[in-house]
N, C-alpha and C positions, 0 to 999 in steps of 0.2 A: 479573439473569438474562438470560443469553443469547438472542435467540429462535432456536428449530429449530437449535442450534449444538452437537452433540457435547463433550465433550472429547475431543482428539485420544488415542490409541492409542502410548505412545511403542514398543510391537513394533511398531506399520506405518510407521515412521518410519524410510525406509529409510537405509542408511549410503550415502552418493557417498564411490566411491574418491576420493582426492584430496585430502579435505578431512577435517581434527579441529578438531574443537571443545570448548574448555573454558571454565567459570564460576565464579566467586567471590562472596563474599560482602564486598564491599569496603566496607560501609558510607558507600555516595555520599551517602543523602541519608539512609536507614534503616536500625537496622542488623536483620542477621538474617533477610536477603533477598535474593535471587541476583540482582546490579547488575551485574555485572560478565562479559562476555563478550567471547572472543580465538576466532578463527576461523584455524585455520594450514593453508594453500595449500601444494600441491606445485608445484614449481618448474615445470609442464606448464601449470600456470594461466593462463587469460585471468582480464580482469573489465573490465567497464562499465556504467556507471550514471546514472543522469536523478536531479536535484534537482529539490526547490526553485525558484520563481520567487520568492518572497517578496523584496523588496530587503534587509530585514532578517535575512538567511540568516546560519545560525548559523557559530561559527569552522570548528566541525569540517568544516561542506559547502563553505568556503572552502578548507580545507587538503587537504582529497578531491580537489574539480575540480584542484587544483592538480599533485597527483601522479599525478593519472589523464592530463592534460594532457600529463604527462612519459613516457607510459607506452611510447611508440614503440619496440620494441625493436631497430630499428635505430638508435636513438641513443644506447638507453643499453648500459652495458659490464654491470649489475651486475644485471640479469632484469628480473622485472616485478614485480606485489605478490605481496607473503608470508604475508601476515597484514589480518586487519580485526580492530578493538577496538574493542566496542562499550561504554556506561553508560549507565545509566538514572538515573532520578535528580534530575537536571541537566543542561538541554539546553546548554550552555557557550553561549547565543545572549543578545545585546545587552551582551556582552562586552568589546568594543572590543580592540584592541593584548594588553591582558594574556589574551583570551578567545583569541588566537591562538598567543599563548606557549605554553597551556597544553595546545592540541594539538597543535602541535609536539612538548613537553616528552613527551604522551601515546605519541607514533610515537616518537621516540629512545629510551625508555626501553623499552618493547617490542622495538624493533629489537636494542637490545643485549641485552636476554635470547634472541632468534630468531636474531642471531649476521645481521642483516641492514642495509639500511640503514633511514632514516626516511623515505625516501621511496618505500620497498618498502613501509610499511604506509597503511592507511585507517582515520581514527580517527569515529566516529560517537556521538553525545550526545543523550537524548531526557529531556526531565524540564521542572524550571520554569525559566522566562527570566527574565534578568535576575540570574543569583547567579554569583558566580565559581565556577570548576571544583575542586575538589578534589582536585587533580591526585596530592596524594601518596600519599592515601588510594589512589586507584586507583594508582598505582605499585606499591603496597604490596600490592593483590590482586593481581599482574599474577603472581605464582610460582603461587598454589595454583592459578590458571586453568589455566598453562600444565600444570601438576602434573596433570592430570585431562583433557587435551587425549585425545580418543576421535572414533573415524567417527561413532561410535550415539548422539551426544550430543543429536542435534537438541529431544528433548521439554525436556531443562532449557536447553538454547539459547533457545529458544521462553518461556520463563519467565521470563529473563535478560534479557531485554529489555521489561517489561510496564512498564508505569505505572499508568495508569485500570482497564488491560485488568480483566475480570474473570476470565480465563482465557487460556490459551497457545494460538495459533494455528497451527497450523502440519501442513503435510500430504506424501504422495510422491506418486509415478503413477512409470510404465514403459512406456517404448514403443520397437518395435521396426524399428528403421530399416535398411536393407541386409542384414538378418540381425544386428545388433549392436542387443542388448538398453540401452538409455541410461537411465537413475537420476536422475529429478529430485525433490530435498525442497527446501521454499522452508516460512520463516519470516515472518511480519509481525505487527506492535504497531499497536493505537493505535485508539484509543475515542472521541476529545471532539478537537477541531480541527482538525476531517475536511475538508477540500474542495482532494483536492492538485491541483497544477497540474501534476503529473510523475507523480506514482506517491504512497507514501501515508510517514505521517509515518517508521517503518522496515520496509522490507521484503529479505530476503536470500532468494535461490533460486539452489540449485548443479545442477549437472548434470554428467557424467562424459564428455560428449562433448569435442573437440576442434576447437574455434572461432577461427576467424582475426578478430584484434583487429579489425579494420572492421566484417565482419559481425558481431559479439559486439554494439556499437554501435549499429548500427541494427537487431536481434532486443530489442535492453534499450529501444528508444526503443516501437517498434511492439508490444512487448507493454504496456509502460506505457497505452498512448495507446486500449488496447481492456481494460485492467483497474483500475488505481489512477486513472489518468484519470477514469473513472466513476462514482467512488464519493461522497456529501457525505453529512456528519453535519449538521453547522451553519455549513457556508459559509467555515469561517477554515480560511485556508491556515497551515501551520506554518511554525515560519523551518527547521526540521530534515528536513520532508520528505527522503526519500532510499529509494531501488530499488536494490538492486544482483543484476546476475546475473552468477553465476561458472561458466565453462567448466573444468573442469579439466584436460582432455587426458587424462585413465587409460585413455578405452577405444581401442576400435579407429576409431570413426568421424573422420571429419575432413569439417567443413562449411567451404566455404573460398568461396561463391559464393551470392548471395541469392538467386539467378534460379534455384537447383538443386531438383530434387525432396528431398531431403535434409536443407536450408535451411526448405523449405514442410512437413515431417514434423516437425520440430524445434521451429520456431517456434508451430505447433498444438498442442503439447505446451505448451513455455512459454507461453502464452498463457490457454491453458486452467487451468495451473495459477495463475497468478498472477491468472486473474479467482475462482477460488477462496480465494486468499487476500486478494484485496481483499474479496471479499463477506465474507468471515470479520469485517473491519472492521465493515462494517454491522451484521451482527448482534447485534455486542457493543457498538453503539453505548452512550455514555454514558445509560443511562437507558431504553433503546430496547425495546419491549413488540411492535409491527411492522417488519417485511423488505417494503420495497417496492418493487416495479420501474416503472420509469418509463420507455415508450416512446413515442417519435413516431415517424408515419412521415410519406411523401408529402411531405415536403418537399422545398425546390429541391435542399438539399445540407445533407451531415451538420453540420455547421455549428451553422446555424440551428436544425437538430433538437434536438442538444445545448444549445444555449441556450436552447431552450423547457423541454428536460427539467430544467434544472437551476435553472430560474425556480419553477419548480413544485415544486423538493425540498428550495428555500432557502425557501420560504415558511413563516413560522411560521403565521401562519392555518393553508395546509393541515398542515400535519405536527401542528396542536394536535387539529384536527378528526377526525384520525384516530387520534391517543390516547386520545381520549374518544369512539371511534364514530359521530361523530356526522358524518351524509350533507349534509354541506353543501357540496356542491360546487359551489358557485359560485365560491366562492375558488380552484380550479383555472383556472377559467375567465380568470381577473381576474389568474390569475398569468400567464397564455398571454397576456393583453392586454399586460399590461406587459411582455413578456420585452425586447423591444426589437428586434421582426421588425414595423417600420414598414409594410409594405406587405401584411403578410396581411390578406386576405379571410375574415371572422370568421364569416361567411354560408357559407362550407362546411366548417366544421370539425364534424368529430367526435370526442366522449368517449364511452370505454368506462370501465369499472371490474370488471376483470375479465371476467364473461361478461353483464352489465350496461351497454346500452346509454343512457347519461345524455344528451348534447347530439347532436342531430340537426341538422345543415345550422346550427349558430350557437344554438340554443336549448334549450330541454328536451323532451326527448322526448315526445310526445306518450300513446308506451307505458310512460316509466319510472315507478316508484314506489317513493316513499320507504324503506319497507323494504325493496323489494331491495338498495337501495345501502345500506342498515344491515347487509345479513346479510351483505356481503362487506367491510362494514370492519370485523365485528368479528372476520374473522381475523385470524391472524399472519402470513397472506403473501398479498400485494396487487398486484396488477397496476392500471397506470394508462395506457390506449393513447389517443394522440392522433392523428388521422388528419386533415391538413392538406390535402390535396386540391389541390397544386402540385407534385409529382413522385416523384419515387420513390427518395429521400434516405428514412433512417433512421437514428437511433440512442438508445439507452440509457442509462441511468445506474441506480445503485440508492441507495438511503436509506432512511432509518427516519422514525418518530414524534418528538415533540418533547413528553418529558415532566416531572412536577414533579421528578423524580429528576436528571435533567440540571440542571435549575439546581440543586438541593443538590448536587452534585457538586464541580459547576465554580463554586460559592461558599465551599465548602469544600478545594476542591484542596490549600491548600498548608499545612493544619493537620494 
């Protein structure tokens, strides 16, 4: 069960001019389940996108950077992308050579049905590592997708790409820039191998405005880096990770300059939406009972912020501690010790827990008590402030609990 996490509305799921979406039933890995998704782009299209750090990054985010690399449209004769194709299933990672064949094989065989070439498409894979891709089987959904390609498709898009998920993520917003109303719906998957190094293991967000390919670029990096950036379930990076934001050119607006008011109206849209869809991730974490937020401030620089937050959200002590309510928080402490910020001064740090003040100047509070820090962790939504007492540097991350259900999950995966 999700915590505090709706099912998305597929009437609020608004359509972006520009873009259709269809899905099949391709039998990747299961059959009688919507594995299979093809996103077709009008020729007005941008797109750019952040992977993966993992060294072991799967074919398809190999075959991606590769065509996004090429995507200069002053070099090329024949446009930009046309299509993304997405399967669940099987993430086509530790592949090798034939793992790359096979999303190639993925893009050409779409391309000729789109009447485009293969390095007009982006092919993306999310499932288990380590198995060859099925390439034909998804060849073979690749008509009834295209058969059903719709603007309004986003809630079975959103379903099309699940795994663990226990439900489809996905949401719009609208905002109004120069008098031009702009349409942003963004999708994202993914429950158990949470801690991206980019953005999260898939996330897709379209918008109707009209974005010049540099800026497109760095709005795809800077919203990463304030939303999926953020997020950790249990610390393992995917090899699949991948973010993609598509501009479509349908409306009137045109952002052509970061420095512009326009650029700063735009980007606070995407940003906002996409830290919505990241947190969507956490709540459905693998097993996941609490939503936690985890800030530090007062530090030198975000940095080190970030590494204390994320020292404290990879901790199994805390995250057990707070499955089972139970106010042990000295294990926050000892995670703040280790983070690997060599020179802090532990003698003026302070812990809150919500509106619960636990370590004063390095120790325990001389007013807290025990129950209070019980009543606030047996909610479902936790705040956790760290106050360093060296500058005026901040930042966030969000995570859950770490419960018995996460390990039968993820020992069960792949039966």
């Amino acid at each position: 069960m999700a915590v505090n996490l709706p099912l998305p509305v597929a009437a609020n799921l608004k359509p972006v001019a520009g873009i259709e979406l269809g899905h099949a039933e391709a039998g990747v890995r299961k059959a009688n389940r919507k594995d299979l998704l093809v996103m077709k782009l009008a020729p007005t299209a941008s797109v750019a996108g952040v992977f993966t750090t993992n060294r072991f990054c799967a074919a398809p985010v190999q075959v991606c950077k590769a065509h996004l690399e090429g995507l200069s449209l002053s070099d090329r004769t024949d446009g930009g992308i046309r299509a993304l194709v997405i399967n669940t299933g099987n993430a086509n990672a530790g592949t090798g050579e034939a793992g790359l064949a096979a999303a190639n094989a993925t893009c050409a065989a779409l391309a000729a049905l789109l009447r485009c070439e293969p390095s007009q498409i982006l092919p993306f894979s999310t499932g288990v590592i380590l198995e060859p891709l099925p390439v034909e089987r998804i060849k073979a959904g690749m008509p009834q997708a295209i058969g059903n390609l719709k603007a309004d498709n986003w809630y079975n898009a959103a379903e099309a790409i699940m795994t663990t998920d226990t439900q489809p993520k996905a949401e719009s917003r609208t905002v109004a820039i120069n008098g031009v109303t702009i349409t942003l719906t963004g999708i994202s998957k993914g429950a158990g191998m949470i801690k991206p190094n980019m953005a999260t293991m898939l996330g897709f967000l379209a918008m109707d405005a009209k974005v010049a390919q540099p800026v497109l670029e760095h709005m795809v990096k800077q919203a990463a880096d304030k939303s999926f950036n953020c997020i950790t379930i249990d610390g393992d990076t995917s090899t699949n990770d991948s973010f993609m934001l598509i501009a479509t050119g349908a409306s009137a607006l045109e952002v052509n300059d970061i420095d512009s008011p326009e650029y700063a109206a735009l980007a606070d849209a995407v940003i906002g939406l996409s830290q919505e869809l990241a947190q969507m991730i956490i709540r459905d974490g693998e097993g996941a009972t609490k939503f936690m937020t985890i800030t530090v401030e007062e530090g030198r620089n975000a940095d080190e912020c970030r590494q204390i937050a994320y020292a404290i959200g990879h901790s199994p002590l805390v995250k057990t501690a707070f499955y089972a309510s139970d106010p042990n928080l000295g294990r926050i402490l000892a995670a703040i010790g280790y983070a690997g910020v060599d020179d802090l001064d532990v003698s003026k740090l302070n812990l809150y827990l919500d509106d619960v003040w636990v370590a004063k100047n390095g120790g325990r509070n001389p007013d807290y008590k025990e129950e209070d820090g019980q009543r606030v962790m047996k909610q479902s939504e936790i705040t956790i402030r760290v106050r360093l007492a060296r500058g005026d540097a901040a930042a966030t991350i969000w995570t859950c609990d770490l419960s018995h259900e996460y390990v039968s999950i993820n020992a069960d995966y792949r039966s």
